[in-house]
C-alpha positions in Angstrom: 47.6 55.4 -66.5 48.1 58.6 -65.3 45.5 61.3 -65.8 45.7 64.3 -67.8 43.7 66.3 -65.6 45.4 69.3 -63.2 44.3 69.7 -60.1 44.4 74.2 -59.3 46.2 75.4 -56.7 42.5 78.0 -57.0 40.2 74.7 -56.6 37.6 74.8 -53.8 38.1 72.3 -51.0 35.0 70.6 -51.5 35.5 67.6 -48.4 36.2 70.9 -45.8 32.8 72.2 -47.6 30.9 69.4 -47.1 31.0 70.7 -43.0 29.3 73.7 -43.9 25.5 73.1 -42.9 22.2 75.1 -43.6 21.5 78.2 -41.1 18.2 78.0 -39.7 17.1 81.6 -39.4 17.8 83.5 -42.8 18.7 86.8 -41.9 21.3 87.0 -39.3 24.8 88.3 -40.7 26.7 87.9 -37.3 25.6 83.8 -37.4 27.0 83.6 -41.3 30.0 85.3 -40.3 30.3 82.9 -37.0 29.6 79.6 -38.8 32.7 80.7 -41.8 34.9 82.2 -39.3 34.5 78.7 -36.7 35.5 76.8 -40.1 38.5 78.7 -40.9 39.4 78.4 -36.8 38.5 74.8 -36.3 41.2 74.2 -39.9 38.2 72.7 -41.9 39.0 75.7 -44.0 42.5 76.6 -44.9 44.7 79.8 -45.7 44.1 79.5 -49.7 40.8 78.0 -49.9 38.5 79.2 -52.5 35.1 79.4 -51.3 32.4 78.4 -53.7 30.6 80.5 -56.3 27.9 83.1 -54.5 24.8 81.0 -56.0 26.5 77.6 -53.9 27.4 79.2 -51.0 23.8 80.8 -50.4 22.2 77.4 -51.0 24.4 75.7 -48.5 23.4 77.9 -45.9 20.3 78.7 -46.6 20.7 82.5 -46.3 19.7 85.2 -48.9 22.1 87.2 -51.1 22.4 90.2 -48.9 22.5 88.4 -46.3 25.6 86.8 -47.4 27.2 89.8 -49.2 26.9 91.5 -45.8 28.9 89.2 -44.3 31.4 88.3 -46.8 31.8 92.2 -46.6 32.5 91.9 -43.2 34.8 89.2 -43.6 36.7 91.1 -45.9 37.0 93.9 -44.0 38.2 91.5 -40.9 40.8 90.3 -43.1 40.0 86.5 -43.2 38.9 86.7 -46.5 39.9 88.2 -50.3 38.8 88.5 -53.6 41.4 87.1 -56.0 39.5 89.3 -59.6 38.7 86.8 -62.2 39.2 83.9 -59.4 36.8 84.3 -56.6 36.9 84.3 -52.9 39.5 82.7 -50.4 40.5 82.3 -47.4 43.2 84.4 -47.0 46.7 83.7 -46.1 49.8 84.8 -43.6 50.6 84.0 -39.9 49.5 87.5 -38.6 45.9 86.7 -40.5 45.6 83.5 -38.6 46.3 84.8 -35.3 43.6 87.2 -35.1 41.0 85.1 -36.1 40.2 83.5 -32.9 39.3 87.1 -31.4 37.7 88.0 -34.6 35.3 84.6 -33.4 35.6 85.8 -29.8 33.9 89.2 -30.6 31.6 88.4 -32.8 30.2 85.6 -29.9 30.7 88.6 -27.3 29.3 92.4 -28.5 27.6 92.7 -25.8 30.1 95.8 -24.7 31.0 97.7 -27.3 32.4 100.3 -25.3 35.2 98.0 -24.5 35.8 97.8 -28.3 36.1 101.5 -29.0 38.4 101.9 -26.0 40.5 98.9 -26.9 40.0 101.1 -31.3 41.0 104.3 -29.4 44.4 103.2 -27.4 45.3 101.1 -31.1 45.1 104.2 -33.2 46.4 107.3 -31.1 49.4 104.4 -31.8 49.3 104.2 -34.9 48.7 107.9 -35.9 52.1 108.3 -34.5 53.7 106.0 -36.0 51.9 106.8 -39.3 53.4 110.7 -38.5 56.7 108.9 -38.4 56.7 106.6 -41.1 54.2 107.0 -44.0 56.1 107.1 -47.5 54.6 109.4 -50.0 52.8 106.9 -51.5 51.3 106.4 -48.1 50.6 110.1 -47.6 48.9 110.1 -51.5 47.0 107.2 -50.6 45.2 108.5 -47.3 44.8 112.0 -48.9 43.0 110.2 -51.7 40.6 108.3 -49.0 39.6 111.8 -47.1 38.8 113.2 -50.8 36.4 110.2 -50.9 35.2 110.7 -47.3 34.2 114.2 -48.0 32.3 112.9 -51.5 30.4 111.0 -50.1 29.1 112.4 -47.2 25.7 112.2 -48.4 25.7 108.2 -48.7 25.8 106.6 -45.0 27.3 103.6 -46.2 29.5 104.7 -48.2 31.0 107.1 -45.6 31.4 104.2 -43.4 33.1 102.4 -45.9 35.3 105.1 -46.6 36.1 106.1 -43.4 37.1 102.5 -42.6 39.6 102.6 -45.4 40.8 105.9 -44.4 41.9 104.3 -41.2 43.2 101.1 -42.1 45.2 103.3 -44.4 46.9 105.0 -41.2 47.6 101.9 -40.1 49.3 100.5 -43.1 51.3 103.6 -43.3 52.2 102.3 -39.5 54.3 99.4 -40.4 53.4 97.1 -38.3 50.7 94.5 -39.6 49.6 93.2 -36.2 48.1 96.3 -35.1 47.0 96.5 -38.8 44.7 93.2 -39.1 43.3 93.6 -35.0 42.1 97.1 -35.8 39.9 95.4 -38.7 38.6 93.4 -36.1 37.9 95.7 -34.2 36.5 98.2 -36.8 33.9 95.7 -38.3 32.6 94.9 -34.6 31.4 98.8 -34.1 30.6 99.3 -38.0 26.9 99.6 -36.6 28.0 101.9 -33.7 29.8 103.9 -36.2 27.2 104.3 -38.5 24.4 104.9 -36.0 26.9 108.1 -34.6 27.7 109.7 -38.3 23.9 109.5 -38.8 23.2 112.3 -36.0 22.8 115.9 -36.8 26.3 116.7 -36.9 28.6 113.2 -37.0 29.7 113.7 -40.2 30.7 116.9 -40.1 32.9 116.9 -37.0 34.1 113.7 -38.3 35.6 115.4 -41.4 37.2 118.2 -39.4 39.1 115.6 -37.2 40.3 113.4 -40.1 41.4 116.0 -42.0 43.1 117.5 -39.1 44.9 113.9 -38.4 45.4 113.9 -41.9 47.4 117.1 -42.2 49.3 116.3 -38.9 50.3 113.1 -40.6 51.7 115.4 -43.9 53.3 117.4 -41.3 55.3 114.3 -39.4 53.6 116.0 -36.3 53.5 112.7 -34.5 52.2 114.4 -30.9 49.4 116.8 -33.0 48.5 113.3 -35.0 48.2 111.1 -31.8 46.6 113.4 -30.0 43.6 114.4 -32.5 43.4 110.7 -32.8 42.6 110.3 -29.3 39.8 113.0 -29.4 38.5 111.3 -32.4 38.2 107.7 -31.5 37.8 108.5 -27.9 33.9 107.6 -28.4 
C-alpha cells in the first residue's frame, strides 16, 4: 500500500545531518563556518538542502546563538547559504556557487595574510566598477544609490555600516554582469569584514569612506568607466 505521505522538495537531509558533530570550543565563528562549509564541499550537504531549525542546529554543535548567527551571517554573505522567508535556511544552489566554495574553505583555513586578500578585493573591483560604469540598468543605478543613502544613515552604527557598505559593493558587482567575479568578491569581502570594521572605527574611516563611495557612485551615474575604476582603486587599495 502506498503511503499518503509527500516527501518536500524543502525537507532537511537528515542522513547528510547526522555527519554534523558537536564543536568543542563554543565560541569560535570561523570553526562553525569551517565544519558547514567542509560539509557542503565534501557533498554531505547538497545545493537545496535545508538546514535544521536554529534551536537543532545549535544543539548539534554545541555553539551558542550568536555564535551561530554570526556565522550563518557569514555564510550568507559568502553566498553558500539563503534564507528561503517562511521556509528556512539552505544550501544554496547554481554552478558558479559551487565553485567558489572550496576557496571560500581555503580562506577561512588560511587568514593569516589578509593583505593578500585586499589586494586580490582591490584588482576585483577597480574591474568591476568599470564594468558597472558600462553596464548598470537603471534599476541597478536606483538600487546602489539606495545602498549609499543607507551607508550615510548609519554611520553611527559600526555594524551596520559594515553591512551596508558590503551591500553597497556587491551591488556594483551585480550591476557588473558577470556572476563569477560577483560570488568570489563575497568571499573575499567576509574574510576582511574584521579588517574592515577595525579601519571605519578610526577617527576618520567613515568619513573618507563616504566621500569615495559616493564619488564611485556618481562616476557610475555618469558611465565614467575610467573616473569609476580609478576611485575604486584609491578606495580598496588598503
Amino acid at each position: 500500500m502506498m503511503s499518503d505521505q509527500k516527501t518536500s522538495k524543502f525537507d532537511t537531509n537528515e542522513e547528510s545531518l547526522q555527519l554534523i558533530n558537536p564543536i568543542n570550543r563554543m565560541t569560535i565563528v570561523d570553526e562553525i563556518v569551517e565544519r558547514l562549509i567542509d560539509l557542503i564541499v565534501k557533498g554531505d550537504l547538497k545545493p537545496g538542502d535545508k538546514l535544521p531549525p536554529e534551536r537543532e542546529l545549535r544543539n548539534r554543535l554545541s555553539v551558542g546563538r550568536s555564535s551561530l548567527r554570526e556565522a550563518t551571517k557569514t555564510l550568507q554573505a559568502l553566498g553558500v547559504l539563503e534564507v528561503k522567508p517562511g521556509l528556512g535556511m539552505f544550501v544554496s544552489q547554481g554552478d558558479i556557487a559551487s565553485f567558489t566554495k572550496p576557496l571560500a574553505l581555503g580562506l577561512f583555513l588560511n587568514q593569516g595574510n589578509v593583505q593578500q586578500v585586499i589586494e586580490a578585493r582591490s584588482v576585483i573591483e577597480v574591474a568591476l566598477a568599470g564594468w558597472a560604469a558600462e553596464r548598470a540598468t537603471e534599476e541597478d543605478i536606483a538600487l546602489i544609490g539606495e545602498l549609499l543613502e543607507k551607508l550615510t544613515e548609519s554611520q553611527v552604527d559600526m555594524d551596520a555600516y559594515v553591512d551596508y557598505d558590503m551591500k553597497f559593493h556587491f551591488a556594483i558587482a551585480k550591476a557588473a554582469k558577470n556572476e563569477m567575479l560577483l560570488y568570489t568578491l563575497r568571499v573575499l569581502h567576509s574574510v576582511i569584514r574584521t579588517w574592515m570594521e577595525t579601519t571605519y572605527q578610526e577617527s576618520k574611516g567613515a568619513v573618507d569612506s563616504m566621500e569615495l563611495h559616493t564619488k564611485i557612485y556618481n562616476a557610475i551615474c555618469a558611465r565614467d568607466v575610467k573616473t569609476a575604476r580609478e576611485i575604486m582603486a584609491a578606495h580598496t587599495s588598503g
